[in-house]
C-alpha positions in Angstrom: -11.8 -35.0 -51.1 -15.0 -37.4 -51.9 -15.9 -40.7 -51.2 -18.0 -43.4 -52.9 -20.4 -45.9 -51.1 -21.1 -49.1 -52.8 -24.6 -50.8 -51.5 -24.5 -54.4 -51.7 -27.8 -55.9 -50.7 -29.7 -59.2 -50.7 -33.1 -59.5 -52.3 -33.7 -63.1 -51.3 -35.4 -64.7 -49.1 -32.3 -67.1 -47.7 -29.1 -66.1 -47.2 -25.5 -65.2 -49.6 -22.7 -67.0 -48.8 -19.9 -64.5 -50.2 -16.2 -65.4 -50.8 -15.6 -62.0 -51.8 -16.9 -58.7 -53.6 -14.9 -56.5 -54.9 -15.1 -53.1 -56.0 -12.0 -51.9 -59.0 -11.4 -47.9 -59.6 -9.8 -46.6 -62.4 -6.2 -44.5 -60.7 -4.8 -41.6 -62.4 -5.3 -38.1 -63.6 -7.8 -37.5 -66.4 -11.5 -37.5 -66.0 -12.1 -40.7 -66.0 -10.3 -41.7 -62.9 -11.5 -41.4 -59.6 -8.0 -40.3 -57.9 -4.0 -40.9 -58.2 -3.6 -41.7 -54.5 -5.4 -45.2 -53.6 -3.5 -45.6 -50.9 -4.9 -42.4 -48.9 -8.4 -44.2 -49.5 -10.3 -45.3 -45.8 -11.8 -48.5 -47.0 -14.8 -49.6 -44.3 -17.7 -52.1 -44.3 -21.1 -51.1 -42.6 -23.4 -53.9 -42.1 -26.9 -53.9 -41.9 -27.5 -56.6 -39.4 -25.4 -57.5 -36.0 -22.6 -59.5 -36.8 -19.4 -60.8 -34.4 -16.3 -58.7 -34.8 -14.6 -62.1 -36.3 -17.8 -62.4 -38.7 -17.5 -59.2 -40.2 -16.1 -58.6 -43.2 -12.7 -56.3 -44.2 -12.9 -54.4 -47.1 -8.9 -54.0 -47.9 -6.6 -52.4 -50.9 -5.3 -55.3 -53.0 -2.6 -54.6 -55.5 -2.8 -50.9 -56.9 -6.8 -50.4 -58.1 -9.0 -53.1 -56.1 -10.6 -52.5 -53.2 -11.4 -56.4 -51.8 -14.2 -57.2 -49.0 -13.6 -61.0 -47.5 -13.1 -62.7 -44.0 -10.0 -64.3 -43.6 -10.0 -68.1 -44.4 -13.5 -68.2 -45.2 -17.1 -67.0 -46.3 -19.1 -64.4 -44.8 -23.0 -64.5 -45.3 -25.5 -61.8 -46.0 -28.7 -62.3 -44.3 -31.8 -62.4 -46.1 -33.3 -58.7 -46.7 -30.0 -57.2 -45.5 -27.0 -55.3 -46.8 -23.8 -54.2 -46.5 -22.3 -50.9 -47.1 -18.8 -50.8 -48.7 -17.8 -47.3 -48.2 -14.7 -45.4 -50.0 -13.8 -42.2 -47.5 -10.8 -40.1 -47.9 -10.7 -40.1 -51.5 -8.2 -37.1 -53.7 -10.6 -36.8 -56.3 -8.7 -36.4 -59.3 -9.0 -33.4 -60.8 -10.9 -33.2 -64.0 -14.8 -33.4 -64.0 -16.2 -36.5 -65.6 -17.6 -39.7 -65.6 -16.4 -42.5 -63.4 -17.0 -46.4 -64.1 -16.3 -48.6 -61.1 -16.3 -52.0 -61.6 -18.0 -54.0 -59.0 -16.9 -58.3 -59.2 -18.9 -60.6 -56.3 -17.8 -64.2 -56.0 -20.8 -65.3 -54.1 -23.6 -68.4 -54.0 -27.0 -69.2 -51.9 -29.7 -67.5 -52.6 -33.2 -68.6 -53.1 -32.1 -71.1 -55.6 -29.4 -72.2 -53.1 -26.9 -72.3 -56.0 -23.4 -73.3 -54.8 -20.6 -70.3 -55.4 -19.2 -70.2 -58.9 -15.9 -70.4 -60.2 -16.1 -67.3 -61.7 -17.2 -63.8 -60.7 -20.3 -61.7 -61.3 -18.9 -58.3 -62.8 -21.1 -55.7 -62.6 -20.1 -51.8 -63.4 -21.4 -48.3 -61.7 -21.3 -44.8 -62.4 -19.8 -42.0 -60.4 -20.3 -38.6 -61.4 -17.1 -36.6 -60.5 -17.7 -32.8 -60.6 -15.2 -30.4 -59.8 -16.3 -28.1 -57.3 -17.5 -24.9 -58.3 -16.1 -22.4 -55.1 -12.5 -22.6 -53.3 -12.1 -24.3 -50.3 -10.2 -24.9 -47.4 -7.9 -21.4 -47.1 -5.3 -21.9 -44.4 -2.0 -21.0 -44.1 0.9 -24.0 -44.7 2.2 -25.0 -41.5 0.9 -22.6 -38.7 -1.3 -19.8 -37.7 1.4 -18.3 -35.4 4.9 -16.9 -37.0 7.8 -15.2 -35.1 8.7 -12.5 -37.1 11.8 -11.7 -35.8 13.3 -15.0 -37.4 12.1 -14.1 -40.3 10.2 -16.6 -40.9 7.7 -16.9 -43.9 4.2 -17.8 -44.1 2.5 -19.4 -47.0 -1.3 -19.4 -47.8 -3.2 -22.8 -49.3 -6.2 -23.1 -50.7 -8.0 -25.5 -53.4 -10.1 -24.0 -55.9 -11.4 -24.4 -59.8 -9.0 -23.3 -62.3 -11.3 -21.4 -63.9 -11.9 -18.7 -61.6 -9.2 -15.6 -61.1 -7.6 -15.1 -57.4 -7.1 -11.9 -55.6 -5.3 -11.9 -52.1 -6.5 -8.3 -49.8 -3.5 -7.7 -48.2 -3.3 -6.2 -44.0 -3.3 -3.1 -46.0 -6.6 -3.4 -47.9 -5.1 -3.7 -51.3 -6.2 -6.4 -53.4 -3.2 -8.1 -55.1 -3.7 -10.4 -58.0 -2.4 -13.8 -57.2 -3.3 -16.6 -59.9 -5.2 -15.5 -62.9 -8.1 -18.1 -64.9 -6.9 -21.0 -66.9 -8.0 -20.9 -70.0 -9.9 -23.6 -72.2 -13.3 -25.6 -71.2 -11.8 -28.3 -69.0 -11.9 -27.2 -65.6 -10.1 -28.4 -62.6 -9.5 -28.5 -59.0 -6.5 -27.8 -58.5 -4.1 -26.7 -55.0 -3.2 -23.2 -54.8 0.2 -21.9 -53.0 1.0 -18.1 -52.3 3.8 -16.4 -50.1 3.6 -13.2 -48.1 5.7 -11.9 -45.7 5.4 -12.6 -41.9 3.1 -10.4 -40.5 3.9 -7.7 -37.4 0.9 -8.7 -35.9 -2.3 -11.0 -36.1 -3.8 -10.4 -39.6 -6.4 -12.0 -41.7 -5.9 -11.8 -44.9 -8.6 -12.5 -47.5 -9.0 -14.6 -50.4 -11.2 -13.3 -53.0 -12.3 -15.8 -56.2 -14.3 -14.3 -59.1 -13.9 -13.5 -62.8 -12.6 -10.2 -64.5 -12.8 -8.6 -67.6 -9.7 -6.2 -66.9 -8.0 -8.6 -64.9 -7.4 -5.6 -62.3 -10.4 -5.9 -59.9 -12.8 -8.8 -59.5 -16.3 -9.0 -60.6 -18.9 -10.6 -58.0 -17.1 -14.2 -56.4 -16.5 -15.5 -53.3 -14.3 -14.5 -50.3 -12.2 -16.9 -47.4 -10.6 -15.6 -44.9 -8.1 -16.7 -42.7 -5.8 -15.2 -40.0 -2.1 -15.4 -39.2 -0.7 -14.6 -35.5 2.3 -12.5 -34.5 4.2 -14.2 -31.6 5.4 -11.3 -30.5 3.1 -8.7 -32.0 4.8 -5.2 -33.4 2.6 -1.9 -33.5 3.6 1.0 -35.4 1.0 3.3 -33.5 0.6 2.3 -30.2 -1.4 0.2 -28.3 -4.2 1.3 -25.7 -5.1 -1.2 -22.6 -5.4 -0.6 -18.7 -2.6 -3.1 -17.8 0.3 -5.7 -19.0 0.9 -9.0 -17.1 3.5 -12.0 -17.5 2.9 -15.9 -18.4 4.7 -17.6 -16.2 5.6 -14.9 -14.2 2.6 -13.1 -12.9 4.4 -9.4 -12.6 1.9 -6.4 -14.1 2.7 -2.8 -15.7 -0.4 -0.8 -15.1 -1.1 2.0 -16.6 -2.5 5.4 -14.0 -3.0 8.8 -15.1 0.7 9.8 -13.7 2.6 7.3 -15.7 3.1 3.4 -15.2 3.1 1.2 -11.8 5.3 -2.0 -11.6 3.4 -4.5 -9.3 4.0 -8.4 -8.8 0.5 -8.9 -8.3 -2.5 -6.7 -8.3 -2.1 -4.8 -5.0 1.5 -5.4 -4.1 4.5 -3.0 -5.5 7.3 -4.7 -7.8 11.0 -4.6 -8.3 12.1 -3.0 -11.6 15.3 -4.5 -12.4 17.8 -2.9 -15.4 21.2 -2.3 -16.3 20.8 1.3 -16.3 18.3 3.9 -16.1 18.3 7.3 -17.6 15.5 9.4 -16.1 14.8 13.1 -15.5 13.7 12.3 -12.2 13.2 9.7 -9.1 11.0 9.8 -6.6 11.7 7.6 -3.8 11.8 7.0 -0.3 14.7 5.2 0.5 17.7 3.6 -1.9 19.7 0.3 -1.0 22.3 -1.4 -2.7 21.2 -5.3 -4.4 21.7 -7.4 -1.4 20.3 -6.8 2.6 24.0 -6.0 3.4 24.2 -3.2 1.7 24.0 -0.1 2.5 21.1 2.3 2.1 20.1 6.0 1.2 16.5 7.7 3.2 15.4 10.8 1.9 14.2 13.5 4.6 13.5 16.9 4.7 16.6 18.3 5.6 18.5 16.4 2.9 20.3 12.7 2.7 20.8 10.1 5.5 23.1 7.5 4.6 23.7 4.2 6.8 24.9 1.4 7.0 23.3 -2.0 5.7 21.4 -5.0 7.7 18.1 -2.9 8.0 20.4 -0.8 10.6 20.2 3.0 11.5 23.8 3.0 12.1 25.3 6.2 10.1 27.5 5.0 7.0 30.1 6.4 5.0 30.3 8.3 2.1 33.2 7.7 0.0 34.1 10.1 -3.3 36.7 11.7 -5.3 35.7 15.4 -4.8 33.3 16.7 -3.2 31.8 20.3 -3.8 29.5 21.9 -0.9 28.3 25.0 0.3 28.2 23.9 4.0 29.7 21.3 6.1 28.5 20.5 9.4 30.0 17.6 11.2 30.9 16.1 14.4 34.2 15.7 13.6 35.8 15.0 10.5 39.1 12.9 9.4 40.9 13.6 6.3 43.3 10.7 5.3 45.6 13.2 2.9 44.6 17.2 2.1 42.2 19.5 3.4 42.1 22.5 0.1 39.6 25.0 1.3 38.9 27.9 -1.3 37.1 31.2 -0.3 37.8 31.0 3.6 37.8 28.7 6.7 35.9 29.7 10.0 35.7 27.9 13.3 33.3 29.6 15.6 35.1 30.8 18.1 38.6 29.7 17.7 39.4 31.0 14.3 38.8 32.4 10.8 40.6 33.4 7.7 40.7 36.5 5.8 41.1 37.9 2.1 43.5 40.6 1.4 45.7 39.9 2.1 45.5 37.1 3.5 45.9 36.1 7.0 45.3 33.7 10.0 42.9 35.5 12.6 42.8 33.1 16.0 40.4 33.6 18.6 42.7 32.2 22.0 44.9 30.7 22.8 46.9 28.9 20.0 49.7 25.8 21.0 52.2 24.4 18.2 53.6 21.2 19.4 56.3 21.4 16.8 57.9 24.0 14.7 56.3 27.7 13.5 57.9 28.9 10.6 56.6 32.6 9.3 57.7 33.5 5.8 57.2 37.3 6.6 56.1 39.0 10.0 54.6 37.5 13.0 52.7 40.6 15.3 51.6 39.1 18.7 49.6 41.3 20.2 49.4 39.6 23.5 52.4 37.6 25.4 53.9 35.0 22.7 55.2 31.8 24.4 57.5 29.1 22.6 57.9 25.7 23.7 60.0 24.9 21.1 61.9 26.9 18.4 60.4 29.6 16.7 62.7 30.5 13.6 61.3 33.9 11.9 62.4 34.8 8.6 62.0 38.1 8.9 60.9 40.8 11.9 58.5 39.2 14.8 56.7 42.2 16.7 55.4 41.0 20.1 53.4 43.8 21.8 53.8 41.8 25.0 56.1 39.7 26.6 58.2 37.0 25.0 58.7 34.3 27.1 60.8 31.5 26.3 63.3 28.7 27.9 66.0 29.6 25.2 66.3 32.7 23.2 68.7 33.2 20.1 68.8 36.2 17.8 71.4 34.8 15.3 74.6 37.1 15.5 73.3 39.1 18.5 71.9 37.9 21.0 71.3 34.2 22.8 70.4 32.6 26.5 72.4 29.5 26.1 75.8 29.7 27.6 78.0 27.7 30.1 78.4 30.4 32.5 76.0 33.4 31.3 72.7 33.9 31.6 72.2 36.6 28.5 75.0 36.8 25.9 74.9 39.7 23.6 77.5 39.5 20.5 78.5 43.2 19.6 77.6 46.3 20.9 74.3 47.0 22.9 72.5 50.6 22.8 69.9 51.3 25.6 67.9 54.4 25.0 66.2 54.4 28.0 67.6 53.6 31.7 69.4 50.4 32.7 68.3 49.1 36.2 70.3 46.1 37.8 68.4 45.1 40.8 71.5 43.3 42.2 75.1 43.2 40.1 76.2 44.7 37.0 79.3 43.8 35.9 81.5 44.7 32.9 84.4 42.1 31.6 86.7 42.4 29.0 87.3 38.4 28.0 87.7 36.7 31.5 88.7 39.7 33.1 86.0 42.0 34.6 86.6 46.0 34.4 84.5 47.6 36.6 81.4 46.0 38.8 79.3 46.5 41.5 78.6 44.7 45.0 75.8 46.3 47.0 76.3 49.7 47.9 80.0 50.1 46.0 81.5 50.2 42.6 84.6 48.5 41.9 86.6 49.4 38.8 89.7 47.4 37.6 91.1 49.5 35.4 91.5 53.7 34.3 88.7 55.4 34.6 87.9 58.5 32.6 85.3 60.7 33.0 84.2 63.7 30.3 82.9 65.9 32.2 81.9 66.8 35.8 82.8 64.1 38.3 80.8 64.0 41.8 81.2 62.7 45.3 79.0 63.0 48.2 81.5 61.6 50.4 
């Protein structure tokens, strides 16, 4: 960029009336232009004297080359002694060095001579000497200093410089890559520069190095412009080291102790970690609740696990599960909704235990079945066996006491329930020890009886014989 300011001044001692002055630049590319743009040109006038804003003079682009400084509708005057300044700002120099002739045309009367404005303009030309600059300029990157890497975005680095130097870019790496190499021939240029690298990971400056080479490898003495590109979201590939982490909008903090990390939504208060899942090696906690109040919640004391129930409560919960696999149980009571499978042995204190080996049933008391008792092999009562309802063995039953019962059946042999008998035996009966009656005995034959007695006698229906001795006391 450049700019060119034209001084008009008056050397009289009365006033100029001006109807215009304007300054002509050659547009276009070769070293005698001053640029190709005209239109990016800030025309401005700078007076040397006070003037009213409607008295002062606009200096405005006319057609493609002239620059034109007039009022609207009518003159403007130039005090005696005074000046104007019509400045040129803004300007994209074109870019060969050279010689620049601006032609100045003023359409203007007054003076010391008073002469009245002339039909024609003064012309009058000027001299701008346009150098290319020596050194680059103005390293940047194209659009913006911060890139998100993970949309692979690219980033571009501009700069202006003389075409006659070579260009090196020092990568994040510290290698210097050659970019642009030296035009050749004597005309020299400014020219713009454009070069792409890949989005950083993190913020980097790189650094643009401008010098001359005889090997075209390394440069030889220049000059160097930096500039440095931002990582939204900045990747590390060794680590990063500081005491603590904290949201933007959300003021939560990781800090970092000597035992591991802390979650806190502010400095001294604790925070919530929240996750799909977690896979840890170990948790520390004091208690465990579900996501909402309502739900229940796990505390964690000395003798084990309390669970309850949820609203902050103390109530005891439940625990439901598929299977569960425990050394000891020790409950209050417990309900089981389908089946109890015990393996290795099941002990009540007191009241009963099992045994290996084989295996059996001890019980300690008294034990009542309010329905049926079905024993696959033998049942040994060493005590007095009582049946309120029907006990069916399979096989022998051994009572070493009594066996008392409302009905008794032996199938085939024996049973207690009869219209008119008390005991019914179905075949023959053997007693190896004595018989006592302590009031009748009485043997039948069908419905007929054979032989009973009645108090002191016996009565006998029927022939008796006797093997053996007979005696009679009477």
């Amino acid at each position: 960029m450049g700019a060119v300011y034209v001084l008009v001044s008056n050397t009289h001692h009365s006033k100029v009336e001006c109807e215009y002055i304007d300054v002509e630049i050659p547009v276009g590319n070769d070293a005698r232009s001053l640029t190709n743009d005209p239109q990016a040109i800030k025309p401005s006038v700078d007076p040397s004297y006070p003037t009213k804003p409607r008295e002062k003079p606009k200096l405005v682009l006319q057609g493609a080359t002239v620059f034109r400084a007039q009022l609207p509708g009518k003159n403007f005057e130039v005090p005696s002694h005074e000046s104007l300044v019509l400045e040129l700002a803004g300007i994209p120099v074109a870019g060969e060095e050279g010689l620049v002739r601006l032609k100045i045309h003023e359409k203007a009367g007054g003076g010391d001579s008073n002469r009245p404005i002339r039909r024609d303009p003064f012309t009058e030309t000027l001299g701008v000497v346009k150098q290319t600059p020596k050194i680059p300029r103005n390293f940047r990157p194209e659009k913006t200093s911060r890139v998100d890497a993970d949309k692979e975005q690219k980033i571009t680095l501009l700069w202006d410089g003389p075409s006659n130097l070579d260009y090196w870019l020092r990568d994040p790496e510290g290698n210097e890559v050659p970019a642009f190499a030296a035009s050749t021939g004597p005309q020299v240029t400014q020219q713009p520069y454009r070069y792409a690298v890949p989005a950083p990971k993190r913020g980097t400056t790189y650094t643009l190095i401008a010098g001359t080479s005889t090997t075209g490898a390394n440069p030889v003495g220049g000059y160097f412009l930096t500039t440095t590109v931002h990582a939204r979201i900045p990747e590390f590939e060794s680590g990063t080291r500081t005491p603590w982490i904290e949201g933007t909008q959300e003021k939560g903090r990781v800090a970092f102790s000597g035992a591991g990390v802390e979650i806190r939504k502010n400095i001294n208060e604790w925070g919530t970690v929240a996750a799909d899942q977690a896979d840890v090696n170990g948790v520390h906690t004091k208690w465990v609740q579900g996501r909402d109040d309502a739900a229940g919640w796990i505390e964690f004391p000395a003798a084990g696990v309390n669970v309850f129930r949820g609203g902050g409560s103390r109530d005891w919960g439940t625990v439901a599960a598929d299977k569960a696999d425990l050394n000891d149980l020790a409950a209050s009571r417990a309900q089981i909704q389908q089946r109890l499978t015990i393996r290795g042995g099941l002990t009540v204190a007191g009241v009963l235990e099992t045994e290996d080996g084989p295996p059996r049933l001890l019980v300690h008391g008294r034990l009542d079945v309010d329905g049926g008792l079905n024993a696959a092999a033998n049942v040994v009562a060493a005590g007095d066996v009582t049946v309120n309802g029907v006990l069916r063995p399979t096989r022998d039953l051994d009572v070493g006491g009594a066996i008392t019962a409302a009905d008794l059946t032996v199938r085939d042999k024996l049973t207690t329930q009869h219209e008119r008998f008390t005991l019914v035996v179905h075949g023959e009966s053997l007693y190896l020890g004595k018989v006592n009656a302590n009031r009748h005995l009485s043997v039948r034959t069908g419905e007929a009886w054979i032989m009973h007695t009645n108090d002191d006698q016996i009565s006998v229906q029927a022939n008796l014989r006797v093997h053996g001795a007979f005696r009679s006391d009477s």
